[in-house]
VOGU-3710 file (C-alpha; in Angstrom, 3 decimals, decimal comma):
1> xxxxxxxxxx> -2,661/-6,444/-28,324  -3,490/-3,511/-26,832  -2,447/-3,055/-22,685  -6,006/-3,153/-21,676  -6,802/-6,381/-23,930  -3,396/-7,678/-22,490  -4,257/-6,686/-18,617  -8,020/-8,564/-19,399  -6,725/-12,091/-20,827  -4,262/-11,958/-18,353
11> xxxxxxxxxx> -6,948/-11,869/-15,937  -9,069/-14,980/-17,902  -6,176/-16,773/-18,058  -5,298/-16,869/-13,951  -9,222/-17,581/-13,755  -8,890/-20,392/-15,797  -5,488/-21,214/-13,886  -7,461/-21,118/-10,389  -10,617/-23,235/-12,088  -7,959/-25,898/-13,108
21> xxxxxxxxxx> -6,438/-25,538/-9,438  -10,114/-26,201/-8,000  -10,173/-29,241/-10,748  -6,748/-31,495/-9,821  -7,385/-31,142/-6,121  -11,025/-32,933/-6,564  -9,154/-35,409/-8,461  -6,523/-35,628/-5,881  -8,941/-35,078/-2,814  -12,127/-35,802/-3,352
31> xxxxxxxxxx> -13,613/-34,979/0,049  -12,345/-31,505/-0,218  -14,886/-29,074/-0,543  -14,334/-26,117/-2,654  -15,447/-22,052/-1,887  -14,148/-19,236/-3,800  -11,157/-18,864/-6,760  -10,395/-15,833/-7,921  -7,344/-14,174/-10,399  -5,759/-11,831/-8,345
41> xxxxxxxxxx> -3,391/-8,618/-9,308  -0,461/-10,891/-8,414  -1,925/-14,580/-9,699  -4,832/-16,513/-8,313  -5,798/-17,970/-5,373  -8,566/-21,353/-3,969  -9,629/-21,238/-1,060  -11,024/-24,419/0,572  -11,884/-26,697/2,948  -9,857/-30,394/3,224
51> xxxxxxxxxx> -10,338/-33,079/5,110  -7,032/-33,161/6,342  -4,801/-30,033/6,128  -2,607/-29,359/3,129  0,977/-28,736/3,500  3,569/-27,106/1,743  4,901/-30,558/0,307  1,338/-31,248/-1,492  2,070/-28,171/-3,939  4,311/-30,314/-6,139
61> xxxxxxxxxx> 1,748/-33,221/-6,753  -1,152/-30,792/-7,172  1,114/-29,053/-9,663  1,521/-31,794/-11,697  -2,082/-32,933/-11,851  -3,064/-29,701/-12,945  -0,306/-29,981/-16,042  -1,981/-33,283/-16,582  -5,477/-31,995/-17,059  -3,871/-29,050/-19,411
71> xxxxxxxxxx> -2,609/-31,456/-21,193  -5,933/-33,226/-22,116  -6,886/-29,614/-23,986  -10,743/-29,807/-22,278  -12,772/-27,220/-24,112  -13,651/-24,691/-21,005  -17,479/-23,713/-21,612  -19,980/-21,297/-19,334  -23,768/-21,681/-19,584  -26,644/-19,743/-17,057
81> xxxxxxxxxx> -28,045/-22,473/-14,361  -31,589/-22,142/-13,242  -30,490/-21,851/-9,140  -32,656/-24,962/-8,907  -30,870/-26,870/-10,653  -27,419/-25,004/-9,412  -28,476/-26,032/-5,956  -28,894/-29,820/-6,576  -25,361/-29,530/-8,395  -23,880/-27,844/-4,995
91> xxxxxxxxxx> -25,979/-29,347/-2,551  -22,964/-31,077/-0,565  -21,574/-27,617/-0,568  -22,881/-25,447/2,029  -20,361/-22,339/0,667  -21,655/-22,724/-3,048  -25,232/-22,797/-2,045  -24,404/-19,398/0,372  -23,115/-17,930/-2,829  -25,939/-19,025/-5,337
101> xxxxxxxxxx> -28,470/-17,154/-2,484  -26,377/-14,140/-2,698  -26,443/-13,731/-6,453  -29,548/-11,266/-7,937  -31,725/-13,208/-10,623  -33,020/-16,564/-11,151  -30,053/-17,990/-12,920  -26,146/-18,823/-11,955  -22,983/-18,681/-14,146  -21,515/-22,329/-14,424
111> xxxxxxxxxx> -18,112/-23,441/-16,213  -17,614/-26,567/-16,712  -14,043/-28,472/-18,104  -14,415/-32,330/-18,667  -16,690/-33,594/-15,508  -15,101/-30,782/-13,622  -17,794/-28,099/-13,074  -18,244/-24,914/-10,727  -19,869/-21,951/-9,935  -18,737/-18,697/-11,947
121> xxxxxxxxxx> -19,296/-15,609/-13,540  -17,615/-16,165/-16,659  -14,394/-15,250/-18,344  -12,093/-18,052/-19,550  -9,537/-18,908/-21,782  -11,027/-21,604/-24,403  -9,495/-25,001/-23,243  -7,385/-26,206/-20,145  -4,264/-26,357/-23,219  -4,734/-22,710/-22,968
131> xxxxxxxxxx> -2,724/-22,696/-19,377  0,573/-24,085/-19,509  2,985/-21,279/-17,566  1,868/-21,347/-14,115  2,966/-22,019/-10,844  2,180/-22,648/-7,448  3,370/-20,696/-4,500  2,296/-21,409/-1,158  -0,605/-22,906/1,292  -1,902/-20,287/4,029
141> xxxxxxxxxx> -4,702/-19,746/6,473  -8,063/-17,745/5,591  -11,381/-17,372/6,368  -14,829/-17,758/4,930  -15,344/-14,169/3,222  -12,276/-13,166/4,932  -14,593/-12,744/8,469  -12,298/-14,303/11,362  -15,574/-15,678/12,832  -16,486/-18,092/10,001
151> xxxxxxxxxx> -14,960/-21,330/8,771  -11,111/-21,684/8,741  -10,364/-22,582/5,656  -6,768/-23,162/3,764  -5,860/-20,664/0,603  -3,425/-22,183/-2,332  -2,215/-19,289/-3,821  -0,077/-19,354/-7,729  0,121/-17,684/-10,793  0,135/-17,809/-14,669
161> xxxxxxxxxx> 1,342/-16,034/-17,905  1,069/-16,441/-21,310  5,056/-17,506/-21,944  7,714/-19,234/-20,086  9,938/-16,585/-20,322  7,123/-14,047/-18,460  7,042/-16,973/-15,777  10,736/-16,814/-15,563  10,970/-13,094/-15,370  8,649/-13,585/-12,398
171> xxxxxxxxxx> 10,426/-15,738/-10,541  14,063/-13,310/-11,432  11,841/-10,779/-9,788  10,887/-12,253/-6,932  14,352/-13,368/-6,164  15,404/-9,754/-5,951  12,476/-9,073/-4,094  13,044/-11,344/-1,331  16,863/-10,837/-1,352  15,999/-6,709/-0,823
181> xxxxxxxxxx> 12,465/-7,555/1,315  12,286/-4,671/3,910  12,424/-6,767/6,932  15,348/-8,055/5,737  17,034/-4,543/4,993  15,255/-2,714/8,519  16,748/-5,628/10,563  20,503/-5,270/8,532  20,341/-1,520/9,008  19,330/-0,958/12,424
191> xxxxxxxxxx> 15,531/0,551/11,256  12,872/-1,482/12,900  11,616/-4,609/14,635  8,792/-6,494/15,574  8,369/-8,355/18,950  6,037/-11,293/20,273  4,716/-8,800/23,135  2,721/-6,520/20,107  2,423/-8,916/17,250  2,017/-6,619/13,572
201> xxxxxxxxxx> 3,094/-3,338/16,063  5,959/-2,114/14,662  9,103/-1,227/16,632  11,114/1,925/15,245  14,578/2,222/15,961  16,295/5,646/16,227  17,714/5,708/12,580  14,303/4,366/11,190  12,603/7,327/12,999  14,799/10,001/11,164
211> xxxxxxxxxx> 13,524/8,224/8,085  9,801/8,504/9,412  10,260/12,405/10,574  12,317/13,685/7,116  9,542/11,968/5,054  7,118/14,115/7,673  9,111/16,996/7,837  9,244/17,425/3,329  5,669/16,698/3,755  4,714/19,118/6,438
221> xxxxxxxxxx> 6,932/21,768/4,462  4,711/21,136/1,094  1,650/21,452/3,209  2,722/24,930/4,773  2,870/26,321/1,587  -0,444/25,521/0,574  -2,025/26,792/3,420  -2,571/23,561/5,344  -3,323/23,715/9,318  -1,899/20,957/11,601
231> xxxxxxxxxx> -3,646/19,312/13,956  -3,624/16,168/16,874  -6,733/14,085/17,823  -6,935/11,518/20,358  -6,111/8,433/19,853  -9,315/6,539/21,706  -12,663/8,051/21,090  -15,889/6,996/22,522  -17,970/4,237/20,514  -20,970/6,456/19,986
241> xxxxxxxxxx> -18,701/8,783/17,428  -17,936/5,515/15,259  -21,524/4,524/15,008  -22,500/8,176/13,798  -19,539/7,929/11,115  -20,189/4,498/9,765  -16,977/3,359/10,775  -19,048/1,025/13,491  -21,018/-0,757/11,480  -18,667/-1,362/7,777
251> xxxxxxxxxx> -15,464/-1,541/10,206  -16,026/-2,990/13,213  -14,254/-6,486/12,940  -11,245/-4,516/12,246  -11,616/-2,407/15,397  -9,782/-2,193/19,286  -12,411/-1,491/21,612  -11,894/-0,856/25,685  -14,567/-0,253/28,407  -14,236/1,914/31,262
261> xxxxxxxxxx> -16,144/3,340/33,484  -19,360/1,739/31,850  -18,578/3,512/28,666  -17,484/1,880/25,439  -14,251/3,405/23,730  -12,581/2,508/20,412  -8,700/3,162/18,946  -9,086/5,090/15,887  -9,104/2,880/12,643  -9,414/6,182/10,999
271> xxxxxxxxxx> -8,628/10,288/11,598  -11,769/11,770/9,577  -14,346/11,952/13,063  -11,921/14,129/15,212  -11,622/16,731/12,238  -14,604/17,158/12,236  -15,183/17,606/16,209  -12,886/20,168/15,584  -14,473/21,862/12,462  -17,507/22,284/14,529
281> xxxxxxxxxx> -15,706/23,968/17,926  -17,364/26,962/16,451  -19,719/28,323/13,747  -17,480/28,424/10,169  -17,609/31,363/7,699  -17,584/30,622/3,931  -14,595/33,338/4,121  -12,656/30,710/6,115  -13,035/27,899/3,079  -11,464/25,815/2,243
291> xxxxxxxxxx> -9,894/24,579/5,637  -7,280/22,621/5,228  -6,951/20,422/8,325  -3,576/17,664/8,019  -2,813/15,509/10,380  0,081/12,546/11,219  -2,190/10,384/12,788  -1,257/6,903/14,282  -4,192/4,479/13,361  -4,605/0,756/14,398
301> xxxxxxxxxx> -6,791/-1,716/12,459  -6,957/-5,847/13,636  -5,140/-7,273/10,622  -5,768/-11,220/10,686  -2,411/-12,492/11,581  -1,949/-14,460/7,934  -1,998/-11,251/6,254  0,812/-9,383/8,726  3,611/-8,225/6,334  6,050/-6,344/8,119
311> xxxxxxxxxx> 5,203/-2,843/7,163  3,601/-3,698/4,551  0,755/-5,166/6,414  0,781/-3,818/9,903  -1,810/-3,432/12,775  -0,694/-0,084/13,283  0,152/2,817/11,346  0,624/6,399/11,071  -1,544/7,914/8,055  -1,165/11,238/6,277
321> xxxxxxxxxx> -4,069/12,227/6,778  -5,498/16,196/5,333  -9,565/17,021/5,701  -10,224/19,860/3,266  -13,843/21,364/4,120  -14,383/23,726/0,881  -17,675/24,918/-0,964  -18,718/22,810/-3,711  -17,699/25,499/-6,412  -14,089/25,275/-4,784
331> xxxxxxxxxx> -14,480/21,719/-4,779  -12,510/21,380/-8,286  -9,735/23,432/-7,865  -9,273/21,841/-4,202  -8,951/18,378/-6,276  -6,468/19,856/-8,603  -4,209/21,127/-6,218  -4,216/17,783/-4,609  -3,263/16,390/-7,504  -0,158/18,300/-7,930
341> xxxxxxxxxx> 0,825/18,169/-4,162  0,880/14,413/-4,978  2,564/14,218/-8,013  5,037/16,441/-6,478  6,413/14,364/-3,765  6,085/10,911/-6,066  8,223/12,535/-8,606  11,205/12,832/-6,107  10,972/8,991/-5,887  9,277/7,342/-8,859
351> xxxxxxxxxx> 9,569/7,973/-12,208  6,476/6,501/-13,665  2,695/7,010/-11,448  -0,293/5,842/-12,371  -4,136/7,235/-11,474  -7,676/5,666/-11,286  -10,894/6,122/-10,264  -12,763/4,198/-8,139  -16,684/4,321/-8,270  -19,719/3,414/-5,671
361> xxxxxxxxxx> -18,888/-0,109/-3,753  -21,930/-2,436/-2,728  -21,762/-1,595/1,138  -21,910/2,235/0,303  -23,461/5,033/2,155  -26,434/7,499/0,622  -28,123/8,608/-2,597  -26,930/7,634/-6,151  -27,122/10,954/-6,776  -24,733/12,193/-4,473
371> xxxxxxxxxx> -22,590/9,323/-5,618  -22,789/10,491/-9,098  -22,339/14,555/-7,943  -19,100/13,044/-6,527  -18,034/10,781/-9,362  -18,074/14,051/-11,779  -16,541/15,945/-9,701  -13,351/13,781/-9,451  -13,765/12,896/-13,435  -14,004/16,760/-14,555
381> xxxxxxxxxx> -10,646/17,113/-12,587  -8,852/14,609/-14,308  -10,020/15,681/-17,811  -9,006/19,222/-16,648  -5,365/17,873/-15,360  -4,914/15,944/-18,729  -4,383/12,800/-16,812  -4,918/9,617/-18,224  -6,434/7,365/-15,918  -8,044/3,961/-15,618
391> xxxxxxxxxx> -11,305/3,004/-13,988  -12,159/0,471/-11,395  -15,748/-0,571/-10,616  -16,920/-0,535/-7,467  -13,526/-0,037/-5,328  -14,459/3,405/-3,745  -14,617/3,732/-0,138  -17,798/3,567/1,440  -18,988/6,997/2,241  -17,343/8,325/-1,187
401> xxxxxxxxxx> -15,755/7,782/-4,895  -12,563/8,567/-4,746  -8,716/9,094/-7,459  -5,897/6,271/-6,448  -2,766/7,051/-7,340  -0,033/3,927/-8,353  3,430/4,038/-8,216  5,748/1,559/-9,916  9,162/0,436/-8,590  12,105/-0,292/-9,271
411> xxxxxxxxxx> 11,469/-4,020/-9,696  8,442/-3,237/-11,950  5,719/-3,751/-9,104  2,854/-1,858/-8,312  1,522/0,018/-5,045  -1,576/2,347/-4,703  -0,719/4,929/-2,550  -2,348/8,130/-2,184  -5,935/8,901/-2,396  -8,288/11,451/-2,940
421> xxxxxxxxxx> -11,599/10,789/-1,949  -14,586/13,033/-2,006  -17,243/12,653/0,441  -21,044/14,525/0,865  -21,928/12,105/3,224  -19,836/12,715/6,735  -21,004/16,463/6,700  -24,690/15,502/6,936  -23,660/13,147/9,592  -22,050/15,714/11,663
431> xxxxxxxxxx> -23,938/18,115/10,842  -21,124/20,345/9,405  -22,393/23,523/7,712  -20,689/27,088/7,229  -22,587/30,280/6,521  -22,436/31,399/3,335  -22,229/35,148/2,071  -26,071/35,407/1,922  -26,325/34,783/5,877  -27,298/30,886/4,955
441> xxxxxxxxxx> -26,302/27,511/6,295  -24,835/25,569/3,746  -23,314/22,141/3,682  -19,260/21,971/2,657  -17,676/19,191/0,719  -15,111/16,876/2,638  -12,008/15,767/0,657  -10,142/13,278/2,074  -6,986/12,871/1,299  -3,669/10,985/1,905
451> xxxxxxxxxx> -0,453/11,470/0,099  2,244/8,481/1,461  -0,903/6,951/2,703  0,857/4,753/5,526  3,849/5,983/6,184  4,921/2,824/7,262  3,991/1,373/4,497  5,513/3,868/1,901  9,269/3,602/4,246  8,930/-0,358/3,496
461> xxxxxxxxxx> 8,286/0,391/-0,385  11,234/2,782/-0,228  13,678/1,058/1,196  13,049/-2,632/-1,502  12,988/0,077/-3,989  16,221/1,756/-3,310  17,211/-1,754/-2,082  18,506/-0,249/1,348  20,178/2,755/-0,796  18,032/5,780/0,797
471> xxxxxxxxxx> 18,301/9,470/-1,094  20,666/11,205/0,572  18,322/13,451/2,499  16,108/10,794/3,222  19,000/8,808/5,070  19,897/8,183/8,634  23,479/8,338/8,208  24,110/10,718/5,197  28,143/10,884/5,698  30,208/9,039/7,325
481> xxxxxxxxxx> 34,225/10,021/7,495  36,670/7,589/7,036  40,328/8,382/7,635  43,816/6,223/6,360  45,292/6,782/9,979  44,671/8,029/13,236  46,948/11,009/11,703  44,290/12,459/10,623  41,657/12,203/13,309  41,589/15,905/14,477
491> xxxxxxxxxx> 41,166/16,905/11,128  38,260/14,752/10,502  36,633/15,753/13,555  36,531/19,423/12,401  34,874/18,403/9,638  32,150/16,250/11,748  31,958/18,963/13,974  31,210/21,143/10,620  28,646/18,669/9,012  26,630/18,956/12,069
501> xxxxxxxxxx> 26,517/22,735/12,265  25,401/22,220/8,669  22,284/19,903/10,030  24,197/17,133/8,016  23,950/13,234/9,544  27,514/12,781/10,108  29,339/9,913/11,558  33,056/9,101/12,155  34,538/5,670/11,834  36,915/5,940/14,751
511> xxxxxxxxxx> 38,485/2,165/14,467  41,376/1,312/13,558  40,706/-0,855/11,002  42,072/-0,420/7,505  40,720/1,804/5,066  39,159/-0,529/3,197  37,436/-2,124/5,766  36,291/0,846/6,930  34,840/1,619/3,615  33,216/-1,957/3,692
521> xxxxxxxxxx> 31,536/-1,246/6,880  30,352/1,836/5,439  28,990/0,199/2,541  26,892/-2,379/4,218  25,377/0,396/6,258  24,265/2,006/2,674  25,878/5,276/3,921  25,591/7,725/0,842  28,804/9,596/0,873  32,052/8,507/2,386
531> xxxxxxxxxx> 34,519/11,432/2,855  38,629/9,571/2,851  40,819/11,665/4,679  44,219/11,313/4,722  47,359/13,271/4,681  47,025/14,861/1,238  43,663/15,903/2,342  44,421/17,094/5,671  47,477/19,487/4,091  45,046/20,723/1,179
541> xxxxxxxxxx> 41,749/21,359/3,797  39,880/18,948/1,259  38,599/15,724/1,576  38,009/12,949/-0,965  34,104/11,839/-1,407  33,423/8,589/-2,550  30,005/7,875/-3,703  27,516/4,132/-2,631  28,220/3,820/-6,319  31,737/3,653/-6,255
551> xxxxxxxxxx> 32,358/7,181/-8,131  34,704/9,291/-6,249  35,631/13,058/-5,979  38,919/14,561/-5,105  39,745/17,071/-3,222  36,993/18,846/-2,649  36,830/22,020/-0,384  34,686/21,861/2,596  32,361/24,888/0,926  31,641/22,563/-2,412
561> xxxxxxxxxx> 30,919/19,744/0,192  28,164/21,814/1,675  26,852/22,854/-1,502  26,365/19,628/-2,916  24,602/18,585/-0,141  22,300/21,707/0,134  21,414/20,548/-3,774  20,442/17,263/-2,441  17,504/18,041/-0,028  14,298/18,574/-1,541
571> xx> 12,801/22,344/-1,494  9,533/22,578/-0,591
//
């Protein structure tokens, strides 16, 4: 079986799994009224409505039913439904009949296992036998199509795989996951915090900033080479500018807003609008294209509490954010050179990255044509790169199709990071337009373009995929000197005093605790390099470097010291 083939029954099979979810808890709970079941990257999830609130300790019973009905191997079947009919087979359920208006057509996908039956597109494994390794997770809050001002409902969420020993792997994994989860690790090292007064606002402590700025700073440095120009926008802009992007009207429930003085303002969800207030300050040459605008621009978006993650999930969020306004015939070469910028800074973390491309959504802005202009564009490129890359239907943004980029981690998980996402839309909306080398106004392309994506975000996949063990360079605390005795104290604090001329994060343990204690401490605050000094040291001007690993160097001269950490900072 091919990985594709694999990836798609996979898929079927956590359908199937969240069908037979939907079936034990009508057998269970009769009066509970069913929505939406979907597989899921992760597993599979029901959402619903019970008569009386489900809680954690239900999981086990509904588990169990559901291995029941496996075990009576019900043949799974799909037919089409005249709606109709479909209606007077949902007509109890005012979320089924919602969904049967919504579908194009006359008729309705139905599967059906034993006298269990619901509403569905298709795409099944044969019988209920079919799903044995599965397992439920946990009970949350949601809402009717995730919109805060419908119908609470309650969300079971589990998963499935083909083998016991997949399942089992699963749950190995997410023991190490939660043992190394990032809130875990930023509250252990001193990085960040989150407080009742700004609930999914992050709080960063000094050493978590240093992380923030170095991942800005080897950023920034990248950029400067390829001719990138920095900028700041506000952080509140009026209303009126998020209507005449779009943002108002596909993003509003995810919005801030705040009145004053009669007028309507709103905290950026986004950066795009204010690059382009600035594009047009003035009228733009072709000579000056492509302009590369970047900017580290704090966002905030109204996450529904249930989803809040840490910084994972957060309300609010710094993005990497670069506009690239270029002609359409340096539209290509723009792409590719995006590319590269972003496989360039994965590569110092990740060793295997993943692309796809995502195509026209249902809530999209403009033509197909300009859709399709886009779409090529972003296609050619790839085929030009030689990158191999997947394609998912209908998960562009909404103004443009755009290249995701997935990087994999050191517990075998998935994140999409960066994007690239070309848009022909936003410069008819603001009008942008440059004059070309005939005297004409023309129209520029708009790449969008993030790299870490949230920075936030990308610090929290860093640190459960180092496991709290930073890069060097990326560290708050890259050395930290230990010595045997307070013999050797002035000696050490030469060498701090040297480290720091250096730019080095240096620390010295000045306790008087035993060495290997001291070396303990320094461990649990996943220092990188510990430099021992003691006597033999202090007489030879060396120290002794022992590694987070465990692997140690003697006697190394100060000089070597500094050149082996020069060799572990990224060059731009």
């Amino acid at each position: 079986m091919n990985t594709l083939n694999k990836k798609e029954d996979l898929i079927k099979l956590r359908h199937s799994a969240a069908h037979l979810l939907a079936h034990a808890i009508k057998e269970l709970y009769p009066k509970t009224i069913l929505t939406i079941g979907p597989a899921t990257k992760d597993g599979f999830f029901y959402d619903i409505l019970p008569a009386h609130n489900f809680k954690e300790e239900d999981l086990p019973k509904i588990a169990t039913r559901m291995h029941e009905i496996a075990a009576r191997n019900l043949p799974i079947t799909h037919e089409q439904m005249l709606k109709n009919e479909a209606r007077q087979l949902f007509t109890h359920n005012p979320f089924k009949l919602e969904l049967i208006e919504g579908i194009p057509g006359d008729t309705v996908g139905i599967s059906r296992q034993g006298n269990f039956y619901d509403l569905c597109r298709g795409g099944h494994v044969d019988t209920t036998g079919d799903i044995q390794f599965f397992t439920l997770l946990n009970i949350s809050g949601s809402y009717w199509r995730a919109d805060r001002n419908n119908q609470a409902l309650q969300r079971i969420t589990g998963t499935a795989f083909f083998s016991q020993e997949e399942l089992n792997t699963y749950f190995t994994r997410k023991e190490e996951a939660l043992k190394n989860d990032h809130r875990k690790l930023g509250k252990q090292l001193d990085l960040f915090s989150f407080h009742d007064e700004g609930v999914g606002f992050p709080f960063f402590h000094p050493k978590g900033k240093i992380v923030l700025n170095e991942l800005i700073a080897y950023l920034r440095s990248l950029q400067n080479t390829l001719g990138y120009q920095e900028i700041q926008t506000p952080i509140m802009l009026s209303k009126n500018l998020w209507k005449r992007s779009g943002h108002y009207d596909h993003y509003r429930e995810n919005m801030y807003f705040c009145t004053k003085d009669d007028e309507t303002y709103a905290i950026k969800p986004m950066n795009c609008p204010g690059a382009f207030l600035l594009y047009n300050e003035r009228q733009r040459s072709y000579r000056e294209l492509p302009l590369r605008y970047s900017e580290f621009g704090l966002v905030h978006r109204h996450e529904l509490s249930g989803v809040l993650h840490g910084l994972m999930r957060a309300r609010a969020f710094t993005q990497d954010d670069a506009h690239i306004m270029c002609t359409f015939e340096q539209l290509e070469d723009e792409i590719l050179n995006t590319i590269k910028l972003t496989f360039t800074v994965f590569t110092q973390f990740f060793p295997e990255i993943k692309v796809a491309l995502s195509t026209k959504p249902e809530n999209a802005m403009g033509e197909n044509h300009m859709w399709e202009k886009a779409l090529d564009s972003l296609h050619a490129t790839l085929k030009r790169a030689g990158i191999e890359f997947t394609v998912q239907e209908g998960e562009g943004a909404f103004y443009g199709p755009k290249i995701e980029f997935l990087i994999k981690d050191s517990m075998n998980r998935e994140w999409q990071c960066g994007t690239i996402q070309v848009d022909f839309f936003q410069p008819e909306n603001f009008d942008l337009f440059y004059i070309s080398s005939q005297g004409k106004k023309e129209r520029p392309v708009v790449l969008h373009r993030v790299v870490y994506g949230s920075l936030e975000r990308f610090f929290a996949i860093l640190l459960e995929h180092y496991k709290g063990h930073l890069p060097f360079w990326l560290s708050p605390v890259q050395i930290k000197i230990l010595t045997i005795t307070d013999e050797q104290k002035e000696y050490a604090t030469k060498i701090l005093h040297k480290c720091h001329t250096h730019g080095l994060r240096t620390s010295l343990d000045e306790s008087s605790d035993q060495i290997s204690s001291k070396i303990k401490a320094a461990q649990l605050e996943k220092v990188p390099w510990m430099l021992i000094i003691g006597n033999k040291e202090v007489a030879n001007n060396t120290v002794t470097i022992r590694y987070n690993d465990g692997k140690q160097k003697l006697n190394i001269s100060l000089d070597k010291l500094l050149d082996e950490a020069k060799q572990n900072i990224p060059l731009a």
